[in-house]
OpenMM code with the backbone's topology and positions (N, CA, C; nanometers):
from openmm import Vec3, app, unit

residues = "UNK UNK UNK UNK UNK UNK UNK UNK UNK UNK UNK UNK UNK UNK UNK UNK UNK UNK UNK UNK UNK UNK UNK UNK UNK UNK UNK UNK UNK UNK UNK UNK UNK UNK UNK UNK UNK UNK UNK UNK UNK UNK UNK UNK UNK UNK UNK UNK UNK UNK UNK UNK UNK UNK UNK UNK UNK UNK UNK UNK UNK UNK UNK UNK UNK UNK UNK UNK UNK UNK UNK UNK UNK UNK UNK UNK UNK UNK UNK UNK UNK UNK UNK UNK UNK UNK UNK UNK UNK UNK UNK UNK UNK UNK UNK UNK UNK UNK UNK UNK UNK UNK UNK UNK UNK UNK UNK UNK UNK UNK UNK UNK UNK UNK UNK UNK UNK UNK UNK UNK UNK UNK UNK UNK UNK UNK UNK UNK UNK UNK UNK UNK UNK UNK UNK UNK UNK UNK UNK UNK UNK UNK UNK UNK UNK UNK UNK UNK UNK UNK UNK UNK UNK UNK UNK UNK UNK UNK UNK UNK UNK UNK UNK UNK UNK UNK UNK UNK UNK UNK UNK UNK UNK UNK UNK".split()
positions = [
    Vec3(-5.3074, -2.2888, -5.4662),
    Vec3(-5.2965, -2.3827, -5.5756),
    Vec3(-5.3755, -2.3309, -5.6942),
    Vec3(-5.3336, -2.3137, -5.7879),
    Vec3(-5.3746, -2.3179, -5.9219),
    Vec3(-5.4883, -2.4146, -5.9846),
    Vec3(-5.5673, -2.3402, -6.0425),
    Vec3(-5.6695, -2.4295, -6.1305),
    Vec3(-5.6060, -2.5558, -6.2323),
    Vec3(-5.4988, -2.5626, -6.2840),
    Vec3(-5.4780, -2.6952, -6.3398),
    Vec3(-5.3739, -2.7945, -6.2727),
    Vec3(-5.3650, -2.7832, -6.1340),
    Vec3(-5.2989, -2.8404, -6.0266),
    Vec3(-5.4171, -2.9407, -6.0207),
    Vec3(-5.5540, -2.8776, -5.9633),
    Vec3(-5.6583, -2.9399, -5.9433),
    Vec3(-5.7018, -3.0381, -5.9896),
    Vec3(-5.7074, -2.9719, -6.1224),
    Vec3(-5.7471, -3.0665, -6.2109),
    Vec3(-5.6609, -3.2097, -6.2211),
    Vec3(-5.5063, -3.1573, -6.2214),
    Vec3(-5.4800, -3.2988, -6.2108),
    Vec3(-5.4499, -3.3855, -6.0938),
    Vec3(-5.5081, -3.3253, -6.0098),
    Vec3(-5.4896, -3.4204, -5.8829),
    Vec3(-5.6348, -3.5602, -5.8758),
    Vec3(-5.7634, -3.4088, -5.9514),
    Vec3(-5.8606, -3.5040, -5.9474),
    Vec3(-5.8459, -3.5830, -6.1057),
    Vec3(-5.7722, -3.5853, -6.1682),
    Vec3(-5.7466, -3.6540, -6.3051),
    Vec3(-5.6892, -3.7709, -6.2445),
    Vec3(-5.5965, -3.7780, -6.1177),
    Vec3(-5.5242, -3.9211, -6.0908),
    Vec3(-5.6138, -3.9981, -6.0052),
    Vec3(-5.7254, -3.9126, -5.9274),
    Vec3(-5.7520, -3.9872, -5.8998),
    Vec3(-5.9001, -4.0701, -5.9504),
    Vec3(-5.9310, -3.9987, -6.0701),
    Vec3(-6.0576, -4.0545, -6.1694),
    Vec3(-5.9480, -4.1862, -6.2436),
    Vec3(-5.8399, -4.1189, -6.2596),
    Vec3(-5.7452, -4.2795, -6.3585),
    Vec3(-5.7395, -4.3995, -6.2053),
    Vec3(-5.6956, -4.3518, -6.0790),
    Vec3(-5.6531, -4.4460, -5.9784),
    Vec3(-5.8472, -4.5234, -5.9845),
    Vec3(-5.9111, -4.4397, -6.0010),
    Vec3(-6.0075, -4.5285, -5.9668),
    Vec3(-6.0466, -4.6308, -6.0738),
    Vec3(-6.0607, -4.5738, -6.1822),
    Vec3(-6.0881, -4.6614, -6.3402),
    Vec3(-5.9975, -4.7911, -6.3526),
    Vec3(-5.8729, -4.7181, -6.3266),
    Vec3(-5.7674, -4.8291, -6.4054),
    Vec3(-5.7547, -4.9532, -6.2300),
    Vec3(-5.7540, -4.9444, -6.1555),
    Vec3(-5.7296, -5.0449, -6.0008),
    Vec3(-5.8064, -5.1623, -6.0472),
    Vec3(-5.9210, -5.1110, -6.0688),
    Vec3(-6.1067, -5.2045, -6.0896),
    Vec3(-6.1488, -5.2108, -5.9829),
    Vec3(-6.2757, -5.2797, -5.9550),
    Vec3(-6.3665, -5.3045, -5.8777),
    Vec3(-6.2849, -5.3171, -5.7458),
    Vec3(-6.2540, -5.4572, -5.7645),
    Vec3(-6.1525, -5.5250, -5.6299),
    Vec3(-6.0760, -5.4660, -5.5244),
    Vec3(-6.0003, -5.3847, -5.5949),
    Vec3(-5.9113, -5.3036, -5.5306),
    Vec3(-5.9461, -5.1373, -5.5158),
    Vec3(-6.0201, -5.0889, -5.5566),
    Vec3(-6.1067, -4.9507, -5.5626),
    Vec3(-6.1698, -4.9492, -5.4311),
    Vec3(-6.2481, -5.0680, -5.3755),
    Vec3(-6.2721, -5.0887, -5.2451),
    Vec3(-6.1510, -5.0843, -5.1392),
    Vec3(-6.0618, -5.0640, -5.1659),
    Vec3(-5.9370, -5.0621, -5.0842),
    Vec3(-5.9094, -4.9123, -5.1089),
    Vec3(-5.9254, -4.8509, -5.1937),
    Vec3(-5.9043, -4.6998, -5.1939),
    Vec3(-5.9225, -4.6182, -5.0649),
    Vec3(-5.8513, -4.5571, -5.0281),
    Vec3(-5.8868, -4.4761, -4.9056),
    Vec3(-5.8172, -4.3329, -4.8865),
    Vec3(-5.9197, -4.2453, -4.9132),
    Vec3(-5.8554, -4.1295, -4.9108),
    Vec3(-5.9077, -4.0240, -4.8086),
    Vec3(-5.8218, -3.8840, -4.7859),
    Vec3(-5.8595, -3.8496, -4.6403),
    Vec3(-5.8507, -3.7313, -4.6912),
    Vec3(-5.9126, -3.6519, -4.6118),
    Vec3(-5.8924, -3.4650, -4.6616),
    Vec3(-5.8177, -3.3786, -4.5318),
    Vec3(-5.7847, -3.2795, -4.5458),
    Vec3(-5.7054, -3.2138, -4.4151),
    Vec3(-5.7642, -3.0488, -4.4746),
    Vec3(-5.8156, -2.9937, -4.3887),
    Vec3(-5.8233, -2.8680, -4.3901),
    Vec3(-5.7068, -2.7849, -4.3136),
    Vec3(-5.5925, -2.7467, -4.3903),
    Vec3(-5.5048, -2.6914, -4.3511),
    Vec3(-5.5024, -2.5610, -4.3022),
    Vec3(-5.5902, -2.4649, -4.3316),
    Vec3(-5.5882, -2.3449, -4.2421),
    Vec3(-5.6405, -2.3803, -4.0981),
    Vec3(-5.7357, -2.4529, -4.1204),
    Vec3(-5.7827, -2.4918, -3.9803),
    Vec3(-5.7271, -2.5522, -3.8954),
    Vec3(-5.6423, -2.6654, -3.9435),
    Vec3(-5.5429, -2.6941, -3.8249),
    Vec3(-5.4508, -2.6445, -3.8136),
    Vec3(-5.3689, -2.5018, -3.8768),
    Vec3(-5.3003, -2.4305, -3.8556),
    Vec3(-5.3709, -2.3715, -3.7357),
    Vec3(-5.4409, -2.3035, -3.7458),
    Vec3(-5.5283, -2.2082, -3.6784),
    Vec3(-5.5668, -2.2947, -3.5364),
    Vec3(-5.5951, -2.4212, -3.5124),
    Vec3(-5.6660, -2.4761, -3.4158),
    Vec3(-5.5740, -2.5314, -3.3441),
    Vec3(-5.4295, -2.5672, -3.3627),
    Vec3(-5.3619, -2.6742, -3.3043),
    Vec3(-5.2910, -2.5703, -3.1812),
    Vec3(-5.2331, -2.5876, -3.0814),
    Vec3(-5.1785, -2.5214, -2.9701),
    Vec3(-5.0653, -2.4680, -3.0251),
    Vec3(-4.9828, -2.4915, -3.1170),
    Vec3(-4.8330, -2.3965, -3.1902),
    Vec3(-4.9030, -2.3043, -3.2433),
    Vec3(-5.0078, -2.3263, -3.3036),
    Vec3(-5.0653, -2.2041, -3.4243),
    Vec3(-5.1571, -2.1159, -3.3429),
    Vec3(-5.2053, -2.1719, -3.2166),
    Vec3(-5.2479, -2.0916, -3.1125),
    Vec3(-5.1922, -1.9781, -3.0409),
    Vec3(-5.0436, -2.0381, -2.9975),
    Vec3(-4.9636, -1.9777, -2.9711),
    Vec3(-4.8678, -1.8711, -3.0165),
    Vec3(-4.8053, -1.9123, -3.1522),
    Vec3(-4.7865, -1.8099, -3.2500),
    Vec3(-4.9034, -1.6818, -3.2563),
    Vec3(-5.0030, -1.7446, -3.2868),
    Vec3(-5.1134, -1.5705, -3.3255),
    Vec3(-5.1166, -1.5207, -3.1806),
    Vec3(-5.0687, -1.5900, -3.0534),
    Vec3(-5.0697, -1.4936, -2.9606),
    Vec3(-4.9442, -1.4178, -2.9318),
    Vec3(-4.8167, -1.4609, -2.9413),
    Vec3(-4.6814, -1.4320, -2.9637),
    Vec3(-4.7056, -1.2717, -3.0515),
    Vec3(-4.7166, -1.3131, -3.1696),
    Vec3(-4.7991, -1.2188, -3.2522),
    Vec3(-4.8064, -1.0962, -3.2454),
    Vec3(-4.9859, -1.1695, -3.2073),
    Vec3(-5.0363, -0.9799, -3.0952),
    Vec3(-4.9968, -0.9227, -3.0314),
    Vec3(-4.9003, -0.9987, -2.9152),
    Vec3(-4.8350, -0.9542, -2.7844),
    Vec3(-4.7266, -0.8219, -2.8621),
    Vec3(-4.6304, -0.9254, -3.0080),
    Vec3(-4.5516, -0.7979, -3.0215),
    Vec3(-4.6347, -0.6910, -3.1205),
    Vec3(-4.7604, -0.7369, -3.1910),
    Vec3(-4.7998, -0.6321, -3.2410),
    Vec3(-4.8860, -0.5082, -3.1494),
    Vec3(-4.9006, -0.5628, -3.0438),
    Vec3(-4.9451, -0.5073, -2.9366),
    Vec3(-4.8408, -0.3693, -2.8519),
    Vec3(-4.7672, -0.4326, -2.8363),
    Vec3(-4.5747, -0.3685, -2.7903),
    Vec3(-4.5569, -0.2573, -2.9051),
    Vec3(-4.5681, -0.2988, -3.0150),
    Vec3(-4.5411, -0.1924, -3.1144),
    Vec3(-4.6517, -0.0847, -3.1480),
    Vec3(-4.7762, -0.0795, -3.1465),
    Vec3(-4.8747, 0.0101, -3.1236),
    Vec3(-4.8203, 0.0836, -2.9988),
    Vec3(-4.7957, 0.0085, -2.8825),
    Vec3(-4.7916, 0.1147, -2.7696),
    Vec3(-4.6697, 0.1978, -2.8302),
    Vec3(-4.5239, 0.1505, -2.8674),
    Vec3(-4.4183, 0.2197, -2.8773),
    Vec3(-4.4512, 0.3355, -3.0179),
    Vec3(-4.5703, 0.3119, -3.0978),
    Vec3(-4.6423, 0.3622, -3.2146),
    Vec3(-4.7313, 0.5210, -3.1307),
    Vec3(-4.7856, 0.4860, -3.0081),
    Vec3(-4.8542, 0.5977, -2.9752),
    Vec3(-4.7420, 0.7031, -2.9063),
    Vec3(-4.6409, 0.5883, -2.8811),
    Vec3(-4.4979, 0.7483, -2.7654),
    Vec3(-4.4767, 0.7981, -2.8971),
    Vec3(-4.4238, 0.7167, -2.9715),
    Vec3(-4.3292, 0.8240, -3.0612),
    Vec3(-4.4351, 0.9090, -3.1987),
    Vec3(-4.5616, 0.9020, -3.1627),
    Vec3(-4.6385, 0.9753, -3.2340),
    Vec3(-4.6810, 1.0712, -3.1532),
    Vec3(-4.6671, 1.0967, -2.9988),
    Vec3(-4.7057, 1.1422, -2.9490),
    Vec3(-4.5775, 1.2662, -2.9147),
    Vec3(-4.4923, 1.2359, -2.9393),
    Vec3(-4.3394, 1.2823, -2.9401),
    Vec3(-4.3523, 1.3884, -3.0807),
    Vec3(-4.3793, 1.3416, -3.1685),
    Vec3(-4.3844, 1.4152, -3.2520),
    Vec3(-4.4872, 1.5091, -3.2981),
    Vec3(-4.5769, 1.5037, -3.2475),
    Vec3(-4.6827, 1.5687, -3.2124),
    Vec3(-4.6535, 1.6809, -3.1045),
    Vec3(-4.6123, 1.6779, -3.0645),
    Vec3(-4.5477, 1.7998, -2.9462),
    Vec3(-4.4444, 1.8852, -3.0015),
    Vec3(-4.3085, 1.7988, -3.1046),
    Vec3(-4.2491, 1.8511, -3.2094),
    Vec3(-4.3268, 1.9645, -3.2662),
    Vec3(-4.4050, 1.8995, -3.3204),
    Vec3(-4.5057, 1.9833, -3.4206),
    Vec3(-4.5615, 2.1134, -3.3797),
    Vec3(-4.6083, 2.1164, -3.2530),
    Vec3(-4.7178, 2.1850, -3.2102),
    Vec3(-4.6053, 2.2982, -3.1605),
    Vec3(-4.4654, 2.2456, -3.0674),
    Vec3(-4.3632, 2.3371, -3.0479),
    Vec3(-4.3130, 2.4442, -3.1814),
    Vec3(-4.2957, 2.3845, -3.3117),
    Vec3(-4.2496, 2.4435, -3.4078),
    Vec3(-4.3513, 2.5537, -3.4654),
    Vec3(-4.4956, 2.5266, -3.4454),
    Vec3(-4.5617, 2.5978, -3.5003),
    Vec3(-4.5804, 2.7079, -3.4430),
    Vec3(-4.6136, 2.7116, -3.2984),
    Vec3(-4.5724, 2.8224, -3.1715),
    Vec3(-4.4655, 2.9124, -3.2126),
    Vec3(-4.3335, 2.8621, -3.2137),
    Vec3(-4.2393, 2.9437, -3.2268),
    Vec3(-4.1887, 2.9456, -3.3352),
    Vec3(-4.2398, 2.9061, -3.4628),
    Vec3(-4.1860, 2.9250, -3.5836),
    Vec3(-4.1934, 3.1146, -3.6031),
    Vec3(-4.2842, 3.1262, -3.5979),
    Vec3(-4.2816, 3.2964, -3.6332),
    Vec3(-4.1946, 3.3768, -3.5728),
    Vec3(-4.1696, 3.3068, -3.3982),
    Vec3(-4.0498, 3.3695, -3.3735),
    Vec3(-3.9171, 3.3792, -3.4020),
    Vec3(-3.8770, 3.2824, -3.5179),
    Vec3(-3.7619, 3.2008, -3.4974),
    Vec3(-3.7158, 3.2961, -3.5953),
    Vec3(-3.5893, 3.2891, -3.6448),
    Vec3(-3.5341, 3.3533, -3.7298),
    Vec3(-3.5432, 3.2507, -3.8771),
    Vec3(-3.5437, 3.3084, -3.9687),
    Vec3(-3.5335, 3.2246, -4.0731),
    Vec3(-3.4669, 3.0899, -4.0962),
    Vec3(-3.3506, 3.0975, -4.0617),
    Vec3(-3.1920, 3.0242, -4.0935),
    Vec3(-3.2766, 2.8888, -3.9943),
    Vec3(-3.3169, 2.9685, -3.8714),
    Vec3(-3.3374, 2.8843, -3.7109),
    Vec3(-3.4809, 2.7952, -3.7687),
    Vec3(-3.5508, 2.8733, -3.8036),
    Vec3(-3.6696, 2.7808, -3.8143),
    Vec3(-3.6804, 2.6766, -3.9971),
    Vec3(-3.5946, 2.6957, -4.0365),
    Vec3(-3.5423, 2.6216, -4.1404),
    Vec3(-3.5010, 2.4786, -4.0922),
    Vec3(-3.3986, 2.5179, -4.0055),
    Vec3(-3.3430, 2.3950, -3.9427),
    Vec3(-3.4072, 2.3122, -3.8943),
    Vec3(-3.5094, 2.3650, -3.7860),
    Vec3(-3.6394, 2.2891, -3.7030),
    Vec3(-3.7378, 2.2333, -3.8235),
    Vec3(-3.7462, 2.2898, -3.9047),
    Vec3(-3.8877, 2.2319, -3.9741),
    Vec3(-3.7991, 2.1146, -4.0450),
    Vec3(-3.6455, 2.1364, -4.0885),
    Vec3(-3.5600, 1.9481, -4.1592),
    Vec3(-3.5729, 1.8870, -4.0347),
    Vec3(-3.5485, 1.9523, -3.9012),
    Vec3(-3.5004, 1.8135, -3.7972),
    Vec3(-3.6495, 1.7479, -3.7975),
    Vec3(-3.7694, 1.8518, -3.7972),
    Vec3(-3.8759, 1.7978, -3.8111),
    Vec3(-3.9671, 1.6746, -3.8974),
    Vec3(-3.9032, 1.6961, -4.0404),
    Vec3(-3.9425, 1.5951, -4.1464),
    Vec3(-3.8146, 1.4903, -4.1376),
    Vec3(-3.7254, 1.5148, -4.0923),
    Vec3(-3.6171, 1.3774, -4.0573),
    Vec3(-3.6720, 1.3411, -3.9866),
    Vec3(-3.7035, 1.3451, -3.8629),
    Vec3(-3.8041, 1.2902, -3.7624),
    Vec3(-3.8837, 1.1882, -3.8319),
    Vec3(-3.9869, 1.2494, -3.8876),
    Vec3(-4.0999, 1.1945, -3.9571),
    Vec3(-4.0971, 1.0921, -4.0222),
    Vec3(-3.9636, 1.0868, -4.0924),
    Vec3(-3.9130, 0.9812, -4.2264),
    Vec3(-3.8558, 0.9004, -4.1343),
    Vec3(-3.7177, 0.9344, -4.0429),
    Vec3(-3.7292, 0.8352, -3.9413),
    Vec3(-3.8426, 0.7258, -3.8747),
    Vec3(-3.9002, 0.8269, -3.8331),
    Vec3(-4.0223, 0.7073, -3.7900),
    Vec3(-4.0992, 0.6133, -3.8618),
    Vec3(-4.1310, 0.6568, -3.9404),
    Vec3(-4.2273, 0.6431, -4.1040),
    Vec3(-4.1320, 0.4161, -4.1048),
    Vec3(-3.9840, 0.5109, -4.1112),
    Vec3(-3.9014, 0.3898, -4.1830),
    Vec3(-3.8907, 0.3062, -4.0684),
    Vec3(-3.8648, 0.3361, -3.9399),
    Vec3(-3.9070, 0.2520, -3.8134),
    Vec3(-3.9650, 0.1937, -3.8155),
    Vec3(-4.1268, 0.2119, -3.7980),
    Vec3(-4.2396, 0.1836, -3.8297),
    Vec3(-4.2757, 0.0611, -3.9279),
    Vec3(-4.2559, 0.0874, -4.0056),
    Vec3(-4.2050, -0.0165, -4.1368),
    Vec3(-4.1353, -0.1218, -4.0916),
    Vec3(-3.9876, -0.1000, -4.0881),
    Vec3(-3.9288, -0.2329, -4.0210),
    Vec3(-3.9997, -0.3044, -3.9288),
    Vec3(-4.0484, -0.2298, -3.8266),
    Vec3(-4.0899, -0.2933, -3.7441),
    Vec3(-4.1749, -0.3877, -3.7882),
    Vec3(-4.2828, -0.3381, -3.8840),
    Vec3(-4.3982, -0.4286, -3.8612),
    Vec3(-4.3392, -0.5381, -4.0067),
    Vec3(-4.2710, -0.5112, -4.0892),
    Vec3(-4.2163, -0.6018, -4.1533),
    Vec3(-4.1653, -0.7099, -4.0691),
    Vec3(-4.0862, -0.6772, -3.9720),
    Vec3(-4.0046, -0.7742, -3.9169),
    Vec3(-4.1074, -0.8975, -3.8368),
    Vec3(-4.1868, -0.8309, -3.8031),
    Vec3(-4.3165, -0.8619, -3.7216),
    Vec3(-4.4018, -0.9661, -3.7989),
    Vec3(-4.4016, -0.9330, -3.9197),
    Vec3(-4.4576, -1.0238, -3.9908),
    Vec3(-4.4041, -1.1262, -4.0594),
    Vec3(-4.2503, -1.1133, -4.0480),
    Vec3(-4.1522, -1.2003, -4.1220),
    Vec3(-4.1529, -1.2801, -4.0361),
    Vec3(-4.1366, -1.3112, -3.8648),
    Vec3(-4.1850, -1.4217, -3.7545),
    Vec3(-4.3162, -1.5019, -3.7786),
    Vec3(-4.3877, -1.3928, -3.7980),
    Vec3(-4.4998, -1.4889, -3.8154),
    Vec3(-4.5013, -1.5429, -3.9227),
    Vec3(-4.4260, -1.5240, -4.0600),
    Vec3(-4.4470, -1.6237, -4.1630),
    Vec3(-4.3794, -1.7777, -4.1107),
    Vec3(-4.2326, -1.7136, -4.0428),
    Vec3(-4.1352, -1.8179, -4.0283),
    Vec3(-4.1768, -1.9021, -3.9550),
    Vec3(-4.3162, -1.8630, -3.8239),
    Vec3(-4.3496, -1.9865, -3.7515),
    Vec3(-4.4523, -2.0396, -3.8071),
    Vec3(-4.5241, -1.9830, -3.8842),
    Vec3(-4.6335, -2.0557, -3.9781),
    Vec3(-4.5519, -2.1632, -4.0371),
    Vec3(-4.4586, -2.1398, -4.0971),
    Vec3(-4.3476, -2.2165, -4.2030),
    Vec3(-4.3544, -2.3418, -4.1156),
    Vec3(-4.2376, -2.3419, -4.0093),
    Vec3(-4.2530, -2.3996, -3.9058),
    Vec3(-4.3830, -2.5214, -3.9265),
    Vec3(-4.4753, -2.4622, -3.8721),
    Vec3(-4.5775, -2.5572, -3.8153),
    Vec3(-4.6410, -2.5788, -3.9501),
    Vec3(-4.6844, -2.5737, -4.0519),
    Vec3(-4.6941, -2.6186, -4.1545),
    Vec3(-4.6284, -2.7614, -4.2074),
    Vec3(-4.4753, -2.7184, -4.2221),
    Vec3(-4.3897, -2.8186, -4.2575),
    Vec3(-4.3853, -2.9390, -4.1494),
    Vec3(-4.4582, -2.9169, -4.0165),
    Vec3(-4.4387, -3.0239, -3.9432),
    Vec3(-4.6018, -3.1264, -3.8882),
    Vec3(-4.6983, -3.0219, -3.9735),
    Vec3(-4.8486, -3.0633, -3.9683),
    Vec3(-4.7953, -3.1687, -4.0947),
    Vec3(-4.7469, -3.1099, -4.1796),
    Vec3(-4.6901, -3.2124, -4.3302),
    Vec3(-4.6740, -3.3601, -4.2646),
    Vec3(-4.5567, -3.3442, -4.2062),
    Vec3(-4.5215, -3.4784, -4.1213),
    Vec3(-4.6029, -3.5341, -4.1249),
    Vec3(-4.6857, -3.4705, -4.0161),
    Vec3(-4.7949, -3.6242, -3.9230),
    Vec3(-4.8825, -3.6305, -4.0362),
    Vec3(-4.9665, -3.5885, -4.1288),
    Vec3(-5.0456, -3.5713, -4.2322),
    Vec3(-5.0117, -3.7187, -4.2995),
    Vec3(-4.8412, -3.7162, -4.3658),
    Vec3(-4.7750, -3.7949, -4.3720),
    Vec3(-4.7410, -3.9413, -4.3300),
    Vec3(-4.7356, -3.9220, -4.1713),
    Vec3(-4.6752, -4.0406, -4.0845),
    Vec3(-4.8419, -4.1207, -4.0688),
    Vec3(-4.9458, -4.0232, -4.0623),
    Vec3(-5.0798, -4.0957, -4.0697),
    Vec3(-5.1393, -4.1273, -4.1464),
    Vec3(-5.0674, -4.0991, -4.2244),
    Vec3(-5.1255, -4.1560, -4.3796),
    Vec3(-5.0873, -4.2790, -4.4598),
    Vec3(-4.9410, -4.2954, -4.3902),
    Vec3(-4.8582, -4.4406, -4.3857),
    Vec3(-4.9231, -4.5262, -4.3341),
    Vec3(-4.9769, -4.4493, -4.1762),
    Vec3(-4.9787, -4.5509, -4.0534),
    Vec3(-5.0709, -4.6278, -4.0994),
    Vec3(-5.2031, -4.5353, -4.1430),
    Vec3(-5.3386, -4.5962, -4.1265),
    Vec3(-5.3821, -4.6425, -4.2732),
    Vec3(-5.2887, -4.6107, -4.3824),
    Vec3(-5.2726, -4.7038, -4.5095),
    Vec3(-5.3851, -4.6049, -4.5971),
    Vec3(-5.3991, -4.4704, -4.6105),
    Vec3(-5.4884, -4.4119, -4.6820),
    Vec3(-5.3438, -4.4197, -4.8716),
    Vec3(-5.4590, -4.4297, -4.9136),
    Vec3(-5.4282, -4.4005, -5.0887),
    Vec3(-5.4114, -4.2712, -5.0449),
    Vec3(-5.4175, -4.1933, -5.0673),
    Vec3(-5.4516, -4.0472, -5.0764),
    Vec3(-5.4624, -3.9445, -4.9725),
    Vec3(-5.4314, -3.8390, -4.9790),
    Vec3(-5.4735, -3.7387, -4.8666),
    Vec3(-5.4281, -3.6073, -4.9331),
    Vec3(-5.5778, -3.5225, -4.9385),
    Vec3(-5.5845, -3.4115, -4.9791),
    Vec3(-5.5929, -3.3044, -4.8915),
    Vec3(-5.5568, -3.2079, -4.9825),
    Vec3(-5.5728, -3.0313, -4.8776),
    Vec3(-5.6857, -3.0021, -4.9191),
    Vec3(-5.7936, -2.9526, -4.8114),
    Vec3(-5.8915, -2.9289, -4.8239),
    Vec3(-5.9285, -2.7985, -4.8863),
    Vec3(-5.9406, -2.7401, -5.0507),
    Vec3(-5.9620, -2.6714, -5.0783),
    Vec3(-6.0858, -2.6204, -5.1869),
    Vec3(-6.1160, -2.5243, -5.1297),
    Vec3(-6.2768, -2.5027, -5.2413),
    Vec3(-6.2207, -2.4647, -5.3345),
    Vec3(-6.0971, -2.4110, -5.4499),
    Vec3(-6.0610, -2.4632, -5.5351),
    Vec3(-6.0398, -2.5714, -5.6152),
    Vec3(-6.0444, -2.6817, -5.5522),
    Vec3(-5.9800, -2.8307, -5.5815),
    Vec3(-6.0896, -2.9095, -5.5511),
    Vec3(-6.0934, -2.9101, -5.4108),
    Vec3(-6.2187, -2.9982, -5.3615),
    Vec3(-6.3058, -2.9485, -5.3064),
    Vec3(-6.4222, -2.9762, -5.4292),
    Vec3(-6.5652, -2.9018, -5.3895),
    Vec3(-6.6357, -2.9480, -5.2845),
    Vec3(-6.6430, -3.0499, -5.2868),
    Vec3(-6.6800, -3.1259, -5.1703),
    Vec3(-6.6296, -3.2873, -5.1127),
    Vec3(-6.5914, -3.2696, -4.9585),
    Vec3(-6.5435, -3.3589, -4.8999),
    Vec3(-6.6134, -3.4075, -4.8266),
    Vec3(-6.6412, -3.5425, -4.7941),
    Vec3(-6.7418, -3.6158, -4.6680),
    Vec3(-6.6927, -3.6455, -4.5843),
    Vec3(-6.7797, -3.5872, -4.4406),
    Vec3(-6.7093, -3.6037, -4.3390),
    Vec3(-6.6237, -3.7119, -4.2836),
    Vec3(-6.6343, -3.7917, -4.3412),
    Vec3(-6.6259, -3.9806, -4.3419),
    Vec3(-6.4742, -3.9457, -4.3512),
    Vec3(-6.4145, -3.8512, -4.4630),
    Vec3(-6.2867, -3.8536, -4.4816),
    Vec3(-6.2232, -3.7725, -4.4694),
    Vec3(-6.2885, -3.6559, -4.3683),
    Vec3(-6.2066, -3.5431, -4.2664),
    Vec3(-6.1096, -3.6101, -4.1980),
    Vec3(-6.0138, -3.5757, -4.1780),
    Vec3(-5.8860, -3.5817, -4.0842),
    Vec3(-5.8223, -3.4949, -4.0235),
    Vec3(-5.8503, -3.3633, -4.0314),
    Vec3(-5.8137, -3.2638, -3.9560),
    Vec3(-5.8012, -3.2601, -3.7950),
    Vec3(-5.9185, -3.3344, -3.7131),
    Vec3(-5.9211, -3.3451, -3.6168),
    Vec3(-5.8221, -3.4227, -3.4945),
    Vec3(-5.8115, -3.5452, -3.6445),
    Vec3(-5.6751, -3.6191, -3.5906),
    Vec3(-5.5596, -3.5661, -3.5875),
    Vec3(-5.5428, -3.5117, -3.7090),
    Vec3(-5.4477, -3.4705, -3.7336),
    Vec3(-5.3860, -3.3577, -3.6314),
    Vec3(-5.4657, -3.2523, -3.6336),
    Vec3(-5.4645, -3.1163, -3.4734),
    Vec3(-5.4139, -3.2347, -3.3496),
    Vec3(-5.4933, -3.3080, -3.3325),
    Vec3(-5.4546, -3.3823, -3.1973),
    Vec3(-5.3280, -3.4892, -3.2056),
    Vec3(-5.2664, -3.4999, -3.3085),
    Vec3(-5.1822, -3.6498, -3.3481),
    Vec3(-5.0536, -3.5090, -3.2886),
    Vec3(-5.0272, -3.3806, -3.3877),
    Vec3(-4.9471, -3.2664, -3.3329),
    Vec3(-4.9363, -3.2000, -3.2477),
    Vec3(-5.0390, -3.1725, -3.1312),
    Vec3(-5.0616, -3.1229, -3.0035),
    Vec3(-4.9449, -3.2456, -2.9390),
    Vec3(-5.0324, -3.3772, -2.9721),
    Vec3(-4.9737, -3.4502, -2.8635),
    Vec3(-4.8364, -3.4803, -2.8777),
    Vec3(-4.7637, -3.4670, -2.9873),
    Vec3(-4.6221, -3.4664, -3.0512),
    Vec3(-4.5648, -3.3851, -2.9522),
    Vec3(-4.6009, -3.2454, -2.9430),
    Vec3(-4.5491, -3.0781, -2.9444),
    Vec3(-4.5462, -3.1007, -2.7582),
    Vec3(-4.6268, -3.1986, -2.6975),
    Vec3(-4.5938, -3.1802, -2.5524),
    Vec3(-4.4483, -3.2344, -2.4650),
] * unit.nanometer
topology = app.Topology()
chain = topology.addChain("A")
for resn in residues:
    res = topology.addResidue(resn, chain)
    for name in ("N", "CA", "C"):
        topology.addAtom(name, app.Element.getBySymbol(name[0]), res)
């Protein structure tokens, strides 16, 4: 979020408080959500960063064969390059850098693709932390409910943390 987002979130709610009055200002109720954290803490977002590793894990190993593949390439060509005939060791040193660029661009996809899941299940569980954020914010009649950010909001009192509920209101959804 942007610096004049901020500002006017806390601009509505300096007018919600001024313009209500006294009476009804006591009825104000607003809640904060630290959203990385219940990304990070809830059992989907648990699960995802392990999903994750597992394939970023899979792809390092398939990262050490085929580096290790080419590495033997290498070490073969250099051996017998002197023997080779010109024309012959021409050829070996392109199949060699095709190799390379091959992999290079493998490599790439891969971990692009790798990371395009993990945006999509972040997406996912984001848009559905929204929900309950939402459905508890109806339920329990808060004015307000903010994302907890040290951009925006410098400081929040614990009084009006909701994160905790919130992690547990979606666990218990998700079973």
């Amino acid at each position: 979020m942007d610096g004049k987002r901020g500002f006017t979130i806390i601009g509505i709610i300096l007018i919600l408080g001024g313009w209500i009055g006294s009476p009804l200002a006591a009825e104000l109720k607003i809640g904060c959500v630290d959203m990385p954290r219940a990304m990070n803490e809830c059992n989907a977002g648990k699960e995802a960063k392990k999903t994750i590793g597992k394939e970023m894990e899979k792809l390092q190993h398939l990262f050490a064969e085929r580096q290790k593949e080419l590495q033997t390439m290498k070490e073969t060509l250099e051996k017998q390059g002197p023997m080779l005939a010109k024309d012959a060791r021409v050829t070996k040193e392109k199949d060699f850098q095709t190799k390379v660029r091959d992999y290079q661009r493998w490599l790439e996809d891969n971990q692009k693709e790798i990371q395009q899941r993990g945006l999509d299940m972040e997406k996912k569980i984001l848009a559905d932390l929204q929900k309950v954020i939402q459905k508890l914010g109806t339920d329990e009649g808060y004015t307000l409910v903010l994302e907890k950010n040290e951009n925006i909001v410098l400081f929040a009192s614990k009084a009006i943390e909701v994160t905790d509920r919130v992690i547990k209101i979606y666990d218990a959804q998700k079973k």
